[in-house]
C-alpha positions, 0 to 999 in steps of 0.5 A, a space after each residue: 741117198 735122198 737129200 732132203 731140203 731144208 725146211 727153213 720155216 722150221 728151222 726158223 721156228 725151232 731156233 725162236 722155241 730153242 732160244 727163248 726156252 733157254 735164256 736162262 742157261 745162256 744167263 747161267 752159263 754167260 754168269 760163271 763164265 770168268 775172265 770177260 772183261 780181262 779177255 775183251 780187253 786184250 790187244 789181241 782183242 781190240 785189234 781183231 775188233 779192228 779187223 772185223 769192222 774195218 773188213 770190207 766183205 762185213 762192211 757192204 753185208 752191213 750195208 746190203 742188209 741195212 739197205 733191206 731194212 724201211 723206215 716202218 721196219 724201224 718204227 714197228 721195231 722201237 714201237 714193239 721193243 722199247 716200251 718194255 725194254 727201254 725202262 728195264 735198261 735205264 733202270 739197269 744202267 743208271 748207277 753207270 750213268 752217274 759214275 761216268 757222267 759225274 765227273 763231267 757236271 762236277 768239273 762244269 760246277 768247277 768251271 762256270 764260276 771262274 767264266 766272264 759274265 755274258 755279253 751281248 757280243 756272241 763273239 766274246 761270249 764264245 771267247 771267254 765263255 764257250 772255249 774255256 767250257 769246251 776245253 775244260 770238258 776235253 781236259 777232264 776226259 783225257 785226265 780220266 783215260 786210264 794210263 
């Protein structure tokens, strides 16, 4: 038997052609697939999340390969990515923006009436007008967990 070795430059080529050739399948299959939500959020879900971040054989392969990784990586990345995909994703997530910022600017226009007026004391300031803000905000988050 002759055992070949793998032309991994190939492969490499073949997987980018394959996969960009076929992003409209993975869109169509990704959309008729049901059930997404409600399977991501199982407790069988969240504890095998749990599990795989937590798991230390994944945790130093993160960092073995983050540590690959340069700052011009990094920037010949954001400079070749976010032009085009950066803008495509605002304008695709600003409606979820709204919906889970809102609630929080409609409880600071509630709370910034009812402050003391501004000192020169920073610490009364922070007594009487930073904590009550703060705290009001961390309210308003545990009051839209979901129960």
């Amino acid at each position: 038997m002759i055992i070949m070795p793998i032309d991994t430059t190939a492969a490499k080529d073949d997987w980018q052609s394959g996969s960009k050739a076929k992003t409209r399948k993975m869109i169509d299959k990704y959309k008729a697939t049901t059930g997404k939500v409600a399977a991501a959020t199982t407790d069988a879900a969240q504890k095998n999340y749990i599990a795989g971040v937590t798991d230390p054989v994944s945790q130093k392969l993160r960092l073995a390969r983050l540590k690959e990784l340069t700052d011009s990586d990094l920037n010949a990345a954001m400079e070749a990515k976010a032009p085009t995909s950066h803008p495509a994703g605002v304008d695709a997530a600003v409606e979820k923006y709204s919906r889970h910022v809102d609630p929080y600017f409609k409880e600071i226009d509630v709370i910034l009436p009812k402050l003391k007026a501004k000192t020169r004391d920073a610490r009364v300031n922070v007594m009487e007008r930073v904590i009550p803000l703060a705290v009001g905000l961390q309210n308003k988050k545990k009051a839209l967990v979901p129960k």
